[in-house]
C-alpha positions, 0 to 999 in steps of 0.5 A: 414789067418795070425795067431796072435802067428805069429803077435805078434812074429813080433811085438815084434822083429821088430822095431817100428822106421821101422813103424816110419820112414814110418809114417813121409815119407806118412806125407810129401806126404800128406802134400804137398796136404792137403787142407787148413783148414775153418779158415782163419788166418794169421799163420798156426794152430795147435792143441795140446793134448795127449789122454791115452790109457789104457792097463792092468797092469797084461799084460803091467807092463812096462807101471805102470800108476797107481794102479791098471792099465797100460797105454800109452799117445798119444803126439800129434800136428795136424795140422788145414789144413787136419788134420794131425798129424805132431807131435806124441809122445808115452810115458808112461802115467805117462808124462805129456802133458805140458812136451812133448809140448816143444819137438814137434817143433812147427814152430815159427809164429803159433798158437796152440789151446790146452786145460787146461791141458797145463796151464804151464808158462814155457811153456807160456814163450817157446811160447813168445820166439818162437813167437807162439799164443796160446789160453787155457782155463783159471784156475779158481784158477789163482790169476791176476790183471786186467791191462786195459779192452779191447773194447768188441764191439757190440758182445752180446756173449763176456763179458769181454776183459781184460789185465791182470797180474798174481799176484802170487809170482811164476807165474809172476816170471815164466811169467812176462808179459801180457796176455789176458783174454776173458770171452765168452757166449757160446750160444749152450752149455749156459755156460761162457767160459774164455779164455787165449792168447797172442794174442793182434791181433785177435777180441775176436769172432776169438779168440772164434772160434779159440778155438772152432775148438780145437774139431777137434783133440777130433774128431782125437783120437776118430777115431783112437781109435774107428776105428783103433782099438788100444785098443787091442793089439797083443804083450804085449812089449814096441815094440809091441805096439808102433808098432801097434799104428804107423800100426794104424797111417800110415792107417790114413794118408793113407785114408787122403792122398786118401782122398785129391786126390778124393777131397772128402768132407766126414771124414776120420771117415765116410771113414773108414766106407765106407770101412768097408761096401764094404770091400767084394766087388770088386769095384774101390778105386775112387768109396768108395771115391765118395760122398754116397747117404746115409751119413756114420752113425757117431757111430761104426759099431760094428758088421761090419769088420774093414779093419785095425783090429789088 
């Protein structure tokens, strides 16, 4: 057995870049046989978000967040077809999400789907000049004028099409062009939802559900967080966790990548979880991967051992 004084040690002297540079390696591969994602568009599809990882101040002070605690922040752009991450980012928490987005080198004719926390014109204005749609939740503070009001059709859920035009002194010198503003009955939660896009192209129902898929990098962070544990971390240097964090990273793509080959229709969540149960067991890989009788459950086997625990 490993002890963790020798863990640690390791983590602090060797270099998080060697875990980096592995990480993006396994992405290409897997990424050459990723299955393509439920919606069919004409552009790739990525969703955008971040996600904190909280860390103690007393241990972690090099990563002052605030007050009271420490914490870092998972930049991160994944990608619709086998959801993966093609882009990640570990930066103290005080970064804002907005900020990194212009440096994650999203292909020019996509589309991202990100949440409210993006809002930013600038960044608008990067996604115009790069041909890149996106759709966000729209401010309810946002000051606009309505430019022309689009054809709802016969669909009861959408409310309201519209062109609009930021009015505020800053914003529409920031963002001088149109966008489209969409206000959606979202009949499951039994709330209006309003939209913001630059796309002109799609129906608002597409555009609706564009946005719903978003739930999938939400899914994303809380497998990682739960399952490959990068809560509780072994060194307390920049390095250590920056190191554990890509350990944690190369064991997802790991389990998606056999998880493409196998063809296999569960999570990678569900996966995991199947490994934890067989872990003692001497059995071929190709059967975990095998469709089980009984479906893995979706919360945390608390009293189980994990294959990838730090």
């Amino acid at each position: 057995i490993v002890k963790r004084s020798t863990l640690s040690d390791a983590n602090n002297k060797r270099l998080y870049l060697i875990y980096k540079e592995l990480f993006f390696s396994l992405l290409q591969r897997a990424q050459r046989i990723a299955p393509k994602y439920k919606l069919k568009l004409n552009r790739k599809l990525y969703f955008l978000d971040a996600s904190v990882i909280d860390l103690s101040l007393k241990l972690f002070p090099w990563a002052r967040f605030r007050k009271t605690k420490s914490a870092v922040r998972l930049h991160t752009l994944l990608a619709a077809d086998g959801l993966l991450p093609e882009f990640i980012a570990i930066t103290d928490g005080k970064t804002h999400e907005s900020r990194m987005a212009k440096y994650m080198n999203i292909p020019s004719g996509s589309y991202v789907a990100m949440d409210r926390g993006f809002h930013d014109f600038t960044l608008y204005n990067f996604f115009k000049n790069n041909n890149i749609r996106f759709i966000t939740r729209a401010k309810s503070n946002a000051r606009y004028e309505v430019v022309e009001q689009r054809d709802t059709g016969q669909n009861r859920c959408v409310l309201k099409d519209e062109t609009i035009l930021f009015t505020g002194y800053a914003t529409h010198k920031k963002y001088p062009f149109p966008l489209r503003l969409i206000h959606y009955y979202d009949e499951k939660q039994s709330k209006t939802l309003t939209f913001l896009t630059n796309d002109f192209e799609n129906d608002a129902q597409t555009i609706a559900d564009i946005y719903k898929s978003r739930w999938e990098i939400e899914i994303f962070f809380r497998t990682i967080k739960q399952n490959l544990k990068i809560k509780r971390f072994f060194g307390t240097s920049s390095n250590a966790v920056f190191t554990q964090i890509w350990i944690a990273m190369i064991a997802y793509l790991l389990v998606s990548l056999h998880k493409f080959l196998q063809k296999s229709r569960m999570t990678v969540q569900q996966i995991i979880r199947l490994i934890q149960v067989n872990l003692l067991e001497r059995k071929p890989l190709v059967d975990i991967f095998q469709e089980p009788k009984f479906k893995p459950p979706d919360r945390v086997l608390t009293n189980q051992t994990s294959l990838f625990r730090f």
